[in-house]
C-alpha positions as a Markdown table, in Angstrom:
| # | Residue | x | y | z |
|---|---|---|---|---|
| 1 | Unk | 27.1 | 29.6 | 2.8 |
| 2 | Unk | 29.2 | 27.7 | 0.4 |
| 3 | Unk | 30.1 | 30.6 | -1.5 |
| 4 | Unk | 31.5 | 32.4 | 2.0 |
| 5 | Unk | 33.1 | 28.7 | 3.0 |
| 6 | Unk | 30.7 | 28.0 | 5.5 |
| 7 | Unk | 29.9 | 25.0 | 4.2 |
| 8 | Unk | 31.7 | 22.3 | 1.7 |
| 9 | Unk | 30.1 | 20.2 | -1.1 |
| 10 | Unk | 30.8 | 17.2 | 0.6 |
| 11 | Unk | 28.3 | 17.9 | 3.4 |
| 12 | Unk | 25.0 | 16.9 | 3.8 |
| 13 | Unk | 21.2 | 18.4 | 3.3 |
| 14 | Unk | 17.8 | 17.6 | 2.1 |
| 15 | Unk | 14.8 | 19.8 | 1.0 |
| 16 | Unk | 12.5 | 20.9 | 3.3 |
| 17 | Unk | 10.1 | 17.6 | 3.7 |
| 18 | Unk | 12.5 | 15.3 | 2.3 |
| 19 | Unk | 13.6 | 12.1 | 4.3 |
| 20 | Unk | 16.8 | 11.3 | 2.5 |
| 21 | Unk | 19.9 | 13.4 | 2.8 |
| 22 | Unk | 22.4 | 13.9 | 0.0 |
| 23 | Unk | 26.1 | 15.5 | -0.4 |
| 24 | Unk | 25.1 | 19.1 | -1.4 |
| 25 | Unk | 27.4 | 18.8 | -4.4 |
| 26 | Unk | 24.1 | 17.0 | -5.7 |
| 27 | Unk | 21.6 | 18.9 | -4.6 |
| 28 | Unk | 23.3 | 22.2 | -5.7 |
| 29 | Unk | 25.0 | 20.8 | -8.7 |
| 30 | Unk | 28.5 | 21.8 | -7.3 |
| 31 | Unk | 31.6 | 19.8 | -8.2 |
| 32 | Unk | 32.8 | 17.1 | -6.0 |
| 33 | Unk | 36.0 | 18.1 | -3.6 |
| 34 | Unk | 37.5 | 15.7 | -2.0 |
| 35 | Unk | 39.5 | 16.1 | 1.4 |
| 36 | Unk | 43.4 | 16.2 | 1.5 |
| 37 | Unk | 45.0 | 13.6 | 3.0 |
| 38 | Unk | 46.4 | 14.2 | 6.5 |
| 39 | Unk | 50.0 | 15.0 | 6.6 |
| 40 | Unk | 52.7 | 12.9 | 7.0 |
| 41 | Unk | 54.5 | 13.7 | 10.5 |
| 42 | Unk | 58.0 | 14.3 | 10.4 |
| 43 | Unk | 60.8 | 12.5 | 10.9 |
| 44 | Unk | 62.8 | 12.6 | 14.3 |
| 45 | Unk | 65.9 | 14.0 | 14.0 |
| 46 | Unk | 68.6 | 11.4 | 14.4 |
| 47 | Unk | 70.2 | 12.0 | 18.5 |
| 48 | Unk | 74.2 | 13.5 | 18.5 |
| 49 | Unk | 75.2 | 10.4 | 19.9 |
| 50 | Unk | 74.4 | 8.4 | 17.2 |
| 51 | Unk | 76.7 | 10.1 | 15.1 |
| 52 | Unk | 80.1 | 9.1 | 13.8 |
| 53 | Unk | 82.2 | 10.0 | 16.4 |
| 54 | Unk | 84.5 | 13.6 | 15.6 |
| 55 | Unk | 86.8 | 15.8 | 17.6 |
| 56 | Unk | 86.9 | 19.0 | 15.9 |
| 57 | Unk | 85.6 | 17.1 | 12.8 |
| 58 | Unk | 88.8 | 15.1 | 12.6 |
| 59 | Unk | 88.7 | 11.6 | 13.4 |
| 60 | Unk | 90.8 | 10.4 | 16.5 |
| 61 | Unk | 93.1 | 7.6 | 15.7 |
| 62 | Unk | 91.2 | 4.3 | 17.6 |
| 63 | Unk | 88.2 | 6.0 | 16.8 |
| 64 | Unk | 86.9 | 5.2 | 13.2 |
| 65 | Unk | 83.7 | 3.5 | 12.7 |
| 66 | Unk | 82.0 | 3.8 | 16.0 |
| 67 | Unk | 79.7 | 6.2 | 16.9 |
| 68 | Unk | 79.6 | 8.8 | 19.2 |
| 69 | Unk | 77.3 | 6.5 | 21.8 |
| 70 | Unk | 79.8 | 3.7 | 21.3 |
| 71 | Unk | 82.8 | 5.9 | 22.7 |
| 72 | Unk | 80.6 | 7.2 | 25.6 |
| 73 | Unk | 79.9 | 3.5 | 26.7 |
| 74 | Unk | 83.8 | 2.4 | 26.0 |
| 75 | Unk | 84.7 | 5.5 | 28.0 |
| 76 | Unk | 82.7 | 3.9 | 30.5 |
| 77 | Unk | 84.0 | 0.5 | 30.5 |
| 78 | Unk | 87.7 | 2.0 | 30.8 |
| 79 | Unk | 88.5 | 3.7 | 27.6 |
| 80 | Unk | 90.9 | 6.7 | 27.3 |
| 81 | Unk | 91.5 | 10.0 | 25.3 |
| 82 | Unk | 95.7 | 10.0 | 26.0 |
| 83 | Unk | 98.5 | 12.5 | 24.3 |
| 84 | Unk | 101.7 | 11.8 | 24.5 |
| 85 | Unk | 104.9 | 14.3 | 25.5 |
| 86 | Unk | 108.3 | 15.0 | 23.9 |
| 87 | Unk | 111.2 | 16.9 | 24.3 |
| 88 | Unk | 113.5 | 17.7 | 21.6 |
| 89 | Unk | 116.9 | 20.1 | 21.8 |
| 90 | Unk | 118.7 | 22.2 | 19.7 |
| 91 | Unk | 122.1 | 22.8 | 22.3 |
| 92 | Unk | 121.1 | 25.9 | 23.8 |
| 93 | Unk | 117.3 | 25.6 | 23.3 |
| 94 | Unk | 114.4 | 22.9 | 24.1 |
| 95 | Unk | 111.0 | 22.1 | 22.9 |
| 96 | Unk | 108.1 | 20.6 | 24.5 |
| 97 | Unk | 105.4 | 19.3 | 22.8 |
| 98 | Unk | 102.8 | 17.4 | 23.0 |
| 99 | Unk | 101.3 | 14.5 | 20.6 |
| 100 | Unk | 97.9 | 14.1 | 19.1 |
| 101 | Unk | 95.3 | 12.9 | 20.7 |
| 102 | Unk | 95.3 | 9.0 | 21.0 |
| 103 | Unk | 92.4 | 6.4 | 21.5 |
| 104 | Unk | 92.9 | 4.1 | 23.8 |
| 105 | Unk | 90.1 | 1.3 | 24.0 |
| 106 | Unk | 89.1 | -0.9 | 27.1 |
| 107 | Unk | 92.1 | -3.3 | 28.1 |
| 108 | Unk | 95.0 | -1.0 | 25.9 |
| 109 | Unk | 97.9 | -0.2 | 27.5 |
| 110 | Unk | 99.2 | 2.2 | 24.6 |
| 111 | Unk | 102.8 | 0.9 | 25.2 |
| 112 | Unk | 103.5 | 1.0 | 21.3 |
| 113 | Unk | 102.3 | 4.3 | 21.3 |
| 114 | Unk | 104.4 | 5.5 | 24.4 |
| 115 | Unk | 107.4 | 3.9 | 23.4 |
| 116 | Unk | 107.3 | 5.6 | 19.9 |
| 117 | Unk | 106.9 | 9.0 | 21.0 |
| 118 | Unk | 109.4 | 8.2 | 23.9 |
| 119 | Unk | 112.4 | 7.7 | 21.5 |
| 120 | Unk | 112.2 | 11.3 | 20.7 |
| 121 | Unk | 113.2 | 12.4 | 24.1 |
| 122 | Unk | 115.1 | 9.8 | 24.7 |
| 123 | Unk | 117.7 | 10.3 | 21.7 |
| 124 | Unk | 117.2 | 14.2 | 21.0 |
| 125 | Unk | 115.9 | 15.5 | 24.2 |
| 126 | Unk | 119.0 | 15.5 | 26.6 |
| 127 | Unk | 121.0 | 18.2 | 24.9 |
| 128 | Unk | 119.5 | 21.5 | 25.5 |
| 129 | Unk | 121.3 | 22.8 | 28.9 |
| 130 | Unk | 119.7 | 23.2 | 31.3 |
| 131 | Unk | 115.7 | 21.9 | 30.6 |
| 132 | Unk | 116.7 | 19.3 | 28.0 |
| 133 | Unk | 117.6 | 16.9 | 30.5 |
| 134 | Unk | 114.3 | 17.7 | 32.8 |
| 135 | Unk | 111.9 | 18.2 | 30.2 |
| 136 | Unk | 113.3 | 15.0 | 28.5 |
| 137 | Unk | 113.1 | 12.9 | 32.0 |
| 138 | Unk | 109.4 | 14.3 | 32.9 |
| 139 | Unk | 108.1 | 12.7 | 29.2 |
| 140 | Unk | 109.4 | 9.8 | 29.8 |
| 141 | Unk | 107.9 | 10.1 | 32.8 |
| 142 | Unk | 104.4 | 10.7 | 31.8 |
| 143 | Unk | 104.3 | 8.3 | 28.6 |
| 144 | Unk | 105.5 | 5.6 | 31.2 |
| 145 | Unk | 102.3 | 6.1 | 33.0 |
| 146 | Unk | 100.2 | 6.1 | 30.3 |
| 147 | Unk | 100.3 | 9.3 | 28.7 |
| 148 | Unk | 98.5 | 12.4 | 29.8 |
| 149 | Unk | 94.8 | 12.0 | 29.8 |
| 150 | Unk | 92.2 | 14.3 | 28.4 |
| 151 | Unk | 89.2 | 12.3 | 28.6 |
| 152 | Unk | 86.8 | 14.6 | 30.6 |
| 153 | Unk | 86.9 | 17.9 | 28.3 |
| 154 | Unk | 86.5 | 15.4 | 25.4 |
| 155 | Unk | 83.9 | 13.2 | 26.4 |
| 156 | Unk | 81.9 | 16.5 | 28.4 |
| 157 | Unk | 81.2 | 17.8 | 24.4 |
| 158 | Unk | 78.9 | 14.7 | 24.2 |
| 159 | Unk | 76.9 | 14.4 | 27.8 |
| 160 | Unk | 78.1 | 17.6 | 29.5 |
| 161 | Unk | 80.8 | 18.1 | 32.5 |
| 162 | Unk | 78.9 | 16.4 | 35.4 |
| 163 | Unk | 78.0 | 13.0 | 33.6 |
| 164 | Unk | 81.7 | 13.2 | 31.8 |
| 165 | Unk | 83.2 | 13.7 | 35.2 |
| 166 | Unk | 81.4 | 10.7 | 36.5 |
| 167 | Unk | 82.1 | 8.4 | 33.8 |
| 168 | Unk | 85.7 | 9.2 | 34.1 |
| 169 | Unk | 85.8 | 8.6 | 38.1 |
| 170 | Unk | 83.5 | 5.2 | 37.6 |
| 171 | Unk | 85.5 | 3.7 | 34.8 |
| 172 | Unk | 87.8 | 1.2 | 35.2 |
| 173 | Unk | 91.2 | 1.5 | 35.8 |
| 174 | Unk | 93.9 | 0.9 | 32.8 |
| 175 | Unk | 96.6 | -2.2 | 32.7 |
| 176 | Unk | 99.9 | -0.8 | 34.0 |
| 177 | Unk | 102.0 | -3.7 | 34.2 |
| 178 | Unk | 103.6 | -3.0 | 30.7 |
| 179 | Unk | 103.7 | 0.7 | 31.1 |
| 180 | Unk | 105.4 | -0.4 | 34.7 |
| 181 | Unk | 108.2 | -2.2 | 32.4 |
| 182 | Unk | 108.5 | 0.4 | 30.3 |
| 183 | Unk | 109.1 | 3.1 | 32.6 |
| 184 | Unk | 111.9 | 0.7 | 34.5 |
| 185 | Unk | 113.2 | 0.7 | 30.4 |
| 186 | Unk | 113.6 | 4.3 | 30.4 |
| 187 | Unk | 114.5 | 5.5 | 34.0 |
| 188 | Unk | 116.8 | 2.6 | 34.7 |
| 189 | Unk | 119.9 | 4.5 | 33.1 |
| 190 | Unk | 119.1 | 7.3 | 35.4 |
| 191 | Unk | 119.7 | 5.1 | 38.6 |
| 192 | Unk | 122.1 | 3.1 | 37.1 |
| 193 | Unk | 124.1 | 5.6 | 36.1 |
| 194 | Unk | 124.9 | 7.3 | 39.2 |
| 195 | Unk | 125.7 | 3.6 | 41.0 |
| 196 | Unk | 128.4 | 3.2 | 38.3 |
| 197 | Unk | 129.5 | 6.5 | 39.2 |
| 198 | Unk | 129.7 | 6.0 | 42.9 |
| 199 | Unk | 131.0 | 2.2 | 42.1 |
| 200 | Unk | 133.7 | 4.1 | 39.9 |
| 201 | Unk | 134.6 | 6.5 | 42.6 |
| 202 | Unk | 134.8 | 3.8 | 44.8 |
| 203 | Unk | 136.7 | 1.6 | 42.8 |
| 204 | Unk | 139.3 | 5.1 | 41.6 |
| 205 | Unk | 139.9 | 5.8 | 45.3 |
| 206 | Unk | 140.6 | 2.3 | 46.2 |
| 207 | Unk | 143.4 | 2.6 | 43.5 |
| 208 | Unk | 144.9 | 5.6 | 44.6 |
| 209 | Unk | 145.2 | 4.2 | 48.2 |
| 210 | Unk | 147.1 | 1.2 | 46.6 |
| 211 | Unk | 149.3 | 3.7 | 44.2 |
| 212 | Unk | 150.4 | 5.8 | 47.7 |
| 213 | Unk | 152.2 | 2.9 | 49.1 |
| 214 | Unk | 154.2 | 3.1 | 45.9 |
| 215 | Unk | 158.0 | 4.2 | 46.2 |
| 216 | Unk | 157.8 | 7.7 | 44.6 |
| 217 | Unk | 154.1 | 8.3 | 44.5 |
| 218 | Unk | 154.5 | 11.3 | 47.1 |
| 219 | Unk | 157.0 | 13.1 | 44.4 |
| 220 | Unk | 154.6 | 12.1 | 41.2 |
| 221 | Unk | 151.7 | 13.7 | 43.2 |
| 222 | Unk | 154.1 | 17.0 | 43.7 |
| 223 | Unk | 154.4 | 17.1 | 39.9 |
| 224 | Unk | 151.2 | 16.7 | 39.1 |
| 225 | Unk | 150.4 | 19.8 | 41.1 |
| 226 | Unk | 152.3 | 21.9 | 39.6 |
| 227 | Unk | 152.0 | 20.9 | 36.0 |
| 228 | Unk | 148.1 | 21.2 | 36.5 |
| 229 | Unk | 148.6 | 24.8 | 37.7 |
| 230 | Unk | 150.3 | 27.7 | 36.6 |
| 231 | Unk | 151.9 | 29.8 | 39.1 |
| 232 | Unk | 154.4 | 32.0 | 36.9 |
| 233 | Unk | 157.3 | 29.7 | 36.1 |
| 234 | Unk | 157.4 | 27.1 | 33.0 |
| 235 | Unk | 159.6 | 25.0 | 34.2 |
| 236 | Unk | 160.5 | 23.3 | 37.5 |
| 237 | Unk | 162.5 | 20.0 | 38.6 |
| 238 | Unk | 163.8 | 18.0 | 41.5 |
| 239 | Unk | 167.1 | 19.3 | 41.3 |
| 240 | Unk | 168.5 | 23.0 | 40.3 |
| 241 | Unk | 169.7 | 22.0 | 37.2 |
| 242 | Unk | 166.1 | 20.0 | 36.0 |
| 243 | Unk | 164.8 | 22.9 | 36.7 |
| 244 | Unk | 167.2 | 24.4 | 34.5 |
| 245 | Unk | 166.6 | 21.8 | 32.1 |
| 246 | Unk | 163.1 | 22.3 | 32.2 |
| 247 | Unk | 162.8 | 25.5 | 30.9 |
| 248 | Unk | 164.9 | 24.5 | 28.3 |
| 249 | Unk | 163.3 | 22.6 | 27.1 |
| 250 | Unk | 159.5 | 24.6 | 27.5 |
| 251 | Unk | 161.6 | 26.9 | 25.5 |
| 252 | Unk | 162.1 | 25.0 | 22.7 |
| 253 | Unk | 159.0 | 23.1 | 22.4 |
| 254 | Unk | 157.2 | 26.7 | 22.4 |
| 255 | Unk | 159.4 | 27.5 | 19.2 |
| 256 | Unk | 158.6 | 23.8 | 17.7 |
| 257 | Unk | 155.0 | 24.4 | 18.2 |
| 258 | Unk | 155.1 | 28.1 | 16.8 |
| 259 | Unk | 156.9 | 26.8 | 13.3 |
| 260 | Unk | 156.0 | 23.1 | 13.0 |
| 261 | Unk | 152.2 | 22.8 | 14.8 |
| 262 | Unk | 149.2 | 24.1 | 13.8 |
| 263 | Unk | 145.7 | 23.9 | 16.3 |
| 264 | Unk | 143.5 | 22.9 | 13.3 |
| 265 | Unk | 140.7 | 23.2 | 15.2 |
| 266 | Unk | 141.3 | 26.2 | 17.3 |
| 267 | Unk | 140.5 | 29.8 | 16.1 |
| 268 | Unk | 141.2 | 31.2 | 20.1 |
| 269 | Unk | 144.8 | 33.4 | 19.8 |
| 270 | Unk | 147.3 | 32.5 | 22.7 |
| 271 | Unk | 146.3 | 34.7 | 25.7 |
| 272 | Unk | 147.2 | 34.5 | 29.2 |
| 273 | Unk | 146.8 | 30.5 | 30.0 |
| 274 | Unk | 148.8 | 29.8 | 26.7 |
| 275 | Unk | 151.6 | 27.8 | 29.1 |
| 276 | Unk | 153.7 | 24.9 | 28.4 |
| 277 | Unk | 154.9 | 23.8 | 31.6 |
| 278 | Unk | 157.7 | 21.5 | 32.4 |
| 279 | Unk | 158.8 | 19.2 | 35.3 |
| 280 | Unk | 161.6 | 18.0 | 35.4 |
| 281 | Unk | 162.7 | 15.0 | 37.3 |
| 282 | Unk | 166.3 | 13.3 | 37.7 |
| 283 | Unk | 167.6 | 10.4 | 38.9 |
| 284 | Unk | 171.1 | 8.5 | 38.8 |
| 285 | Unk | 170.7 | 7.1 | 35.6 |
| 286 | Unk | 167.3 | 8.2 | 34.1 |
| 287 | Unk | 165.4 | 11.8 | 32.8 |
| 288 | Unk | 161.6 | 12.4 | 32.7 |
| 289 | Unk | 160.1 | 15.6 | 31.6 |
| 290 | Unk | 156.4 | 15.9 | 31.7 |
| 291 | Unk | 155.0 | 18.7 | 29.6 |
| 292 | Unk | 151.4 | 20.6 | 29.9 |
| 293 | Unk | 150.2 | 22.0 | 26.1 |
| 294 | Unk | 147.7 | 23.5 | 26.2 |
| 295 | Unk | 144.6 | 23.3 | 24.1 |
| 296 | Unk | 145.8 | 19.9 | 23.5 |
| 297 | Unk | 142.3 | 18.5 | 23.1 |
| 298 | Unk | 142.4 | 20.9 | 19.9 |
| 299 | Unk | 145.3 | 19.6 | 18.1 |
| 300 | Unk | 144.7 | 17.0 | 15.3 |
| 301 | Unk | 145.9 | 13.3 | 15.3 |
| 302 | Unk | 148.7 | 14.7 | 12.6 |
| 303 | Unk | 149.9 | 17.7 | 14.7 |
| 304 | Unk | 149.8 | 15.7 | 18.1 |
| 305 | Unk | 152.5 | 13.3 | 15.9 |
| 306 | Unk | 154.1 | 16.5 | 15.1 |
| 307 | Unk | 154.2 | 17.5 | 18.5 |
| 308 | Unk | 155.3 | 14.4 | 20.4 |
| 309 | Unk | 158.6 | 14.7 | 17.5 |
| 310 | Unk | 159.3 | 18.0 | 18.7 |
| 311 | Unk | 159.0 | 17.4 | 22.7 |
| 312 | Unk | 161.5 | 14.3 | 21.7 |
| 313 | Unk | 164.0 | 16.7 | 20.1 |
| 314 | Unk | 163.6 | 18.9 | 22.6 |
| 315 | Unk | 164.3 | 16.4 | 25.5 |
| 316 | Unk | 167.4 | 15.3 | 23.6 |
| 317 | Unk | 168.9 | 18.7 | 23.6 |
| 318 | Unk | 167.7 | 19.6 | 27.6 |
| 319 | Unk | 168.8 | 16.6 | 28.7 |
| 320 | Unk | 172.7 | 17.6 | 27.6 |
| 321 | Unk | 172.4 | 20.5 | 31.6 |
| 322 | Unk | 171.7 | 16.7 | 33.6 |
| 323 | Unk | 174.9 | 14.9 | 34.9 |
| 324 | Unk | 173.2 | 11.5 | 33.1 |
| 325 | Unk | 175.5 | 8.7 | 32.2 |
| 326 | Unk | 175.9 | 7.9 | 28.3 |
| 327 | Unk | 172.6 | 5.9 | 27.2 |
| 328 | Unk | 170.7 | 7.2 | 30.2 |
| 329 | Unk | 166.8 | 6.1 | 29.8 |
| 330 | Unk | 165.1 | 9.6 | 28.3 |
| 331 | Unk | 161.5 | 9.6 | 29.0 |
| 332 | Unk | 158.6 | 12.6 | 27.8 |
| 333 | Unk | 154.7 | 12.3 | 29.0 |
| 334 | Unk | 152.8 | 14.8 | 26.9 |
| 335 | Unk | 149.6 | 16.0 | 28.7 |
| 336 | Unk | 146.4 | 17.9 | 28.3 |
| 337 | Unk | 144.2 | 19.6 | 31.0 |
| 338 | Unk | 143.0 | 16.6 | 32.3 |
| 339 | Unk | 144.3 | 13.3 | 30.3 |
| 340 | Unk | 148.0 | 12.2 | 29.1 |
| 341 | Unk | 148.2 | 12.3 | 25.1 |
| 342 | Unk | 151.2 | 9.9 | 25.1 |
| 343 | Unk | 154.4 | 8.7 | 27.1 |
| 344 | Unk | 157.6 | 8.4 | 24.7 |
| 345 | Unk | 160.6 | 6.4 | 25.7 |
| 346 | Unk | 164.2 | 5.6 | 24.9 |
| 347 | Unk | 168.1 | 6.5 | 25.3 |
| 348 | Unk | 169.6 | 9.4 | 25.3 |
| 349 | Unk | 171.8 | 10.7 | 23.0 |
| 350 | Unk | 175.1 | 12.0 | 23.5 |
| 351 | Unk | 175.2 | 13.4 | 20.5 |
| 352 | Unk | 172.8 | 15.5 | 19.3 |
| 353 | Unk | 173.3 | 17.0 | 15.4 |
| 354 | Unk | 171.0 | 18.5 | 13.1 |
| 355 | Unk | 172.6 | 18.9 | 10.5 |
| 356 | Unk | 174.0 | 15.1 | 10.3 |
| 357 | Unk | 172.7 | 13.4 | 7.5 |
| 358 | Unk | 171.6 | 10.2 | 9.6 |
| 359 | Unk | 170.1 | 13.0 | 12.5 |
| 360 | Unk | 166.5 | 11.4 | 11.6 |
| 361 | Unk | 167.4 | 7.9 | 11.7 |
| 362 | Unk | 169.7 | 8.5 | 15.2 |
| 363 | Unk | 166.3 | 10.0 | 16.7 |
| 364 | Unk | 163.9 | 7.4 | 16.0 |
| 365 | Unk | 166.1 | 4.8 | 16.7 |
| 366 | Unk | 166.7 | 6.5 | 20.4 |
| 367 | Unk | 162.8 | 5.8 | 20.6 |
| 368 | Unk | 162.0 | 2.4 | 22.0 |
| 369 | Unk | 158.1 | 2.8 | 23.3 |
| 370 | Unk | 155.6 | 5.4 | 22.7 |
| 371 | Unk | 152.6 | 4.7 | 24.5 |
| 372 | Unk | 148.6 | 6.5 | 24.4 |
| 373 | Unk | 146.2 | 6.8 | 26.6 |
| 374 | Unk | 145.8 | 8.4 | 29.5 |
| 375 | Unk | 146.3 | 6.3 | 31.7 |
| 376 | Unk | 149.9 | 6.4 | 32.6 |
| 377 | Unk | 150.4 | 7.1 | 36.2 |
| 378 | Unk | 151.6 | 3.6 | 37.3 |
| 379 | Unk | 154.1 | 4.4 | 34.8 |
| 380 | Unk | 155.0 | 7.2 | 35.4 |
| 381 | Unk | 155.4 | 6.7 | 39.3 |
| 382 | Unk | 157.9 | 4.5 | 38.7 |
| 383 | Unk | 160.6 | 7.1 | 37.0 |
| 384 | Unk | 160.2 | 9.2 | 40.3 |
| 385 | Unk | 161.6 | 6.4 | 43.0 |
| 386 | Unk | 164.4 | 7.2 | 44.1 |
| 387 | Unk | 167.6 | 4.8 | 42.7 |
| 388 | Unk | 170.8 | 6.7 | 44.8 |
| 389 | Unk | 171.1 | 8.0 | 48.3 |
């Protein structure tokens, strides 16, 4: 039996007769085995939530140290998973991105992290036509508030969707007051803005109303119109012989341009809208020709100068088809699309010689003001009033 394992050496028997019992290792001379111990249970394994805390085994800024358990209980005491948005252009193109993903523990705000990623949009967002400026506006937007938040999916990886869900709708809620001043930070330009504009609009018309009681504003208005469009003639006046003189003198400032003026920073050949236009307008004892170059905006500082010399000369030699007394006050405005480049006043000339020696010295002395800016209309109001009957 203890051959075919029925029985051990350890257990117990006695002859037939025999009171005592002994281990049958000494009754059958067998060697002593002794038992194996019993086996030592196993270790639990150690629960998920009692693990460092990972998101795709990356640590989440806010997040380093605590366990796994520790963010489920922040969570529900009003901790956040938050990324931030931004918008950047490139002119004609605009990305939108979003940040990493943020910790935010009970009682932060993340205002230092909003602002941050806000100055992105805010500097390089605005450019890209036309989402740059609505891409740029709904970040701001968003990181004002807080910042997007992606708590649930995050938090359901540790104690599934319905227990995530609740913790997110139980916690509470975040401090808003500084993410209340930040977002008046940010959008207050966009409300402000359009006040000044209306303010400016207000304060423009206002203006003009005071400028039409002005002797003379009705006639300035009249030029105006006509330099700003084209309709076929270059040169018009207030008389037949400034209009005369005002296609003179497009005439030769056309030339002038051609030989003396380069657009340094236009490539476009002249096409249709390539115009100078001229108004004339004369009174008893004073000229005024306002000219419209076009492309102005293009034209360097140098070849403006160059320019305004040649509109001088020009009004010099026009001026000579006026009935204007000797030392008549000459006057040229120089104008873009939109703005005046300059206003140039003087005398005029009887004389006018280019081939005499002092000719350069004669025509700068003429010059008595030259003014920039484009504001000039009071100014120029004035040289349309009417001085004779």
């Amino acid at each position: 039996m203890v051959q075919q394992g029925q029985l051990t050496s350890s257990d117990f028997g006695a002859p037939a007769g025999a009171d005592d019992w002994s281990p049958l290792s000494q009754l059958l001379g067998l060697p002593e085995v002794t038992s194996a111990p019993p086996p030592i249970p196993a270790r639990p394994s150690p629960s998920p939530l009692d693990q460092p805390f990972r998101v795709d085994g990356r640590v989440i800024p806010g997040t380093a140290g605590k366990s796994a358990r520790q963010i489920v209980n922040e969570v529900a005491a009003g901790g956040r998973f938050v990324v931030f948005q931004y918008a950047f252009s490139l002119i004609v193109i605009t990305f939108r991105r979003s940040s990493p993903i943020t910790y935010l523990a009970p009682g932060q705000s993340g205002v230092g992290s909003a602002f941050g990623w806000s100055l992105i949009p805010l500097f390089f967002g605005w450019w890209g036509i036309p989402w740059g400026p609505i891409y740029s506006i709904g970040a701001l937007w968003r990181n004002s508030a807080g910042g997007v938040d992606v708590t649930e999916p995050i938090l359901a990886s540790l104690v599934g969707p319905m227990e995530a869900n609740l913790k997110v709708r139980t916690r509470p809620k975040h401090k808003t007051g500084a993410l209340w001043a930040l977002r008046a930070l940010f959008l207050s330009p966009l409300i402000l803005f359009p006040l000044f504009l209306m303010i400016g609009a207000a304060a423009g018309a206002k203006l003009e109303r005071e400028r039409a009681k002005l002797p003379g504003y009705a006639d300035y208005k009249r030029a105006e119109d006509y330099i700003g469009s084209w309709s076929g003639a270059d040169g018009k006046g207030n008389t037949a012989k400034a209009t005369d003189a005002a296609e003179t003198f497009t005439n030769l400032l056309k030339a002038y341009r051609t030989l003396a003026v380069s657009e340094s920073k236009s490539t476009k050949a002249p096409g249709s809208k390539d115009h100078f236009i001229t108004w004339c307008e004369v009174q008893e004892n004073r000229c005024l020709f306002i000219v419209h170059v076009p492309e102005l905006r293009r034209f360097e500082d140098d070849a403006k100068a160059t320019l305004a010399e040649g509109a001088w000369l020009a009004a010099q030699v026009s001026s000579k088809k006026l009935d204007l007394p000797a030392d008549a006050e000459l006057a040229v405005a120089i104008r873009g699309d939109v703005l005046y480049d300059r206003l140039i006043s003087g005398r005029r000339l009887e004389v006018v010689e280019p081939d005499a020696p002092d000719f350069e010295e004669r025509m700068k002395s003429s010059i008595k003001r030259t003014k920039k800016g484009g504001a000039l209309s009071d100014e120029l109001i004035q040289y349309f009033a009417v001085t004779t009957k």
